[in-house]
N, C-alpha and C positions, 0 to 999 in steps of 0.2 A: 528460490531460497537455497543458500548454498547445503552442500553435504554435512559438512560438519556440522551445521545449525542444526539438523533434523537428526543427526547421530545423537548429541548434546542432548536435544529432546525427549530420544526415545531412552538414553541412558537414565538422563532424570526423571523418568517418571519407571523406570524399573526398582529405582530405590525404593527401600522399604520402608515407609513411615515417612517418606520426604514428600512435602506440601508443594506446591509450585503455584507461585505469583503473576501474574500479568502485570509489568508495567510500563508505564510511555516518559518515557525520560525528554526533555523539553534541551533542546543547544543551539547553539550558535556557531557558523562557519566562519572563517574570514572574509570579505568584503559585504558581509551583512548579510548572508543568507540567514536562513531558520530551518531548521530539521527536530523531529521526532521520531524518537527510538524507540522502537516497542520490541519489550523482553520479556521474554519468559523463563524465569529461575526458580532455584529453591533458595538462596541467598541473597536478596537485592544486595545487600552492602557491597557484597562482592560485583556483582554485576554494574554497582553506580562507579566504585573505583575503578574495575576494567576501561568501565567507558570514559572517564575519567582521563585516564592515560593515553587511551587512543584520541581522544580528541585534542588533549595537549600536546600530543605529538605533531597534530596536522592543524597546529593554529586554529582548535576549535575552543568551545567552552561548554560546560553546563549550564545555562541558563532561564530563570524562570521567565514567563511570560510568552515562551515562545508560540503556546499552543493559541494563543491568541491571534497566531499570523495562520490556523489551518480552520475548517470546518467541517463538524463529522456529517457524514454525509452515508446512506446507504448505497453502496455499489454492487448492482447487480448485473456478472458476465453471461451474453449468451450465445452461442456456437452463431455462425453465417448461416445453415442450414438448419429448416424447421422439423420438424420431426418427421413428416414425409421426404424428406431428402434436397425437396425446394429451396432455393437460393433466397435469401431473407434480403432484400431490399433497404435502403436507409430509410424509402418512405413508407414501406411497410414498419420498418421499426418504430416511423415516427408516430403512427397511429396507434400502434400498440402501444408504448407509453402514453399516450394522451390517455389513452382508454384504461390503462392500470394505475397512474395517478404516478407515474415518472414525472421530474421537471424536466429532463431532458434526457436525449441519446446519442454516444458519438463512437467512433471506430477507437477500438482500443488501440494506445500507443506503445508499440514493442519499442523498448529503449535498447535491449543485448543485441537482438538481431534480427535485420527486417525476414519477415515472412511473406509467402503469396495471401492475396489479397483471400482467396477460400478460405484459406484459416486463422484470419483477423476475426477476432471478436466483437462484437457488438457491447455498448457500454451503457448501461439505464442507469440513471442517475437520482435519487430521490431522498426524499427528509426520510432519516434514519428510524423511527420510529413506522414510518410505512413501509418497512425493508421485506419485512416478509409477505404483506399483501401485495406488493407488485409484483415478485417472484411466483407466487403463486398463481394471479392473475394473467403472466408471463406464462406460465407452464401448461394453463391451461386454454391459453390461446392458441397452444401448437408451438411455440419457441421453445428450445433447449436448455435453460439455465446453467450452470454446469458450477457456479460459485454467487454468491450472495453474501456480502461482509461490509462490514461500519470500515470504514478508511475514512482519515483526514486528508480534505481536499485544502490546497492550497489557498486563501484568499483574491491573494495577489504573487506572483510570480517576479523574480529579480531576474537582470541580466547581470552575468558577474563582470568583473574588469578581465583582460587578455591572461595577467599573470596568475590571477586568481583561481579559475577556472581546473587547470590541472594541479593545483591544491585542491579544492575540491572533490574531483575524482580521488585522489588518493584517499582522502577521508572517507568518504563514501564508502569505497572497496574493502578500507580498513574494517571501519563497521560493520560491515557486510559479514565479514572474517571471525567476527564476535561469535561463538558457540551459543550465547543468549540470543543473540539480537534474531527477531523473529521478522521484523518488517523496516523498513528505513521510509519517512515522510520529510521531501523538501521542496521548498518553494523555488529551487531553478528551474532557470525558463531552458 
């Protein structure tokens, strides 16, 4: 999460008498991606117009329907190492999920920058509504939890065209750059 964004946050919730909203603004990229923005403000208007602008700058759009291209899903992260210090296994992972009611487990994918493989995280994957009995059931098997959260998983994943591609990334960044924007969900592959 960038600086700014948690600055923004901590500013907006020192105001006096100001509410703060959660919402997931639904867009479109150029060559047919799908993305979800999730905000957190005391202003939506203000915040749908910002984004607004930034996306019409980078050949995006606001658009409905899009959350129909994601699915919420409970995601819960947990350290490589179990709480004796022990190196946590993929198949040890796998069994733990079967046993905590995961649908599945995979190594989390660092997108900014690769890391050693110690400090990859483990990724349980399960219907949102059983988010916190598997973390718990996780926690008390000897795994480390260390975060637990509803994300929108992508359905299906695009591959963009060559030119497309670093349009993209700008938009991304740009959104990223949003003092609102609290999380960014896209369907590139």
């Amino acid at each position: 999460m960038p600086k700014a964004s948690i600055e923004a946050a901590i500013h907006g919730a020192e105001k006096a008498g100001s509410a703060t909203t959660r919402v997931v603004y639904e867009a479109r990229g150029a060559g047919g991606w799908v993305l979800l923005v999730e905000v957190i403000t005391d202003d939506p208007r203000r915040s749908q117009r910002d984004l607004r602008g930034v996306l019409t700058r980078h050949g995006g759009t606001l658009a409905d329907g899009a959350r129909h291209g994601f699915e919420e899903q409970g995601v819960v992260r947990v350290g490589r190492r179990d709480r004796h210090g022990a190196r946590v296994t993929l198949e040890a992972a796998l069994e733990a999920a079967a046993e905590a009611g995961a649908q599945d487990v995979c190594e989390e994918e660092e997108e900014e920058e690769e890391e050693e493989e110690e400090e990859q995280a483990l990724k349980f994957i399960c219907e949102a509504s059983a988010l916190r009995r598997v973390r718990d059931h996780l926690e008390t098997s000897g795994l480390r939890p260390f975060s637990a959260t509803v994300e929108y998983v992508p359905r299906a994943r695009v591959t963009l065209p060559e030119g497309t591609q670093e349009q993209a990334e700008k938009l991304l960044q740009a959104l990223s750059d949003c003092p609102d924007v609290v999380r960014l969900y896209h369907n590139i592959q």
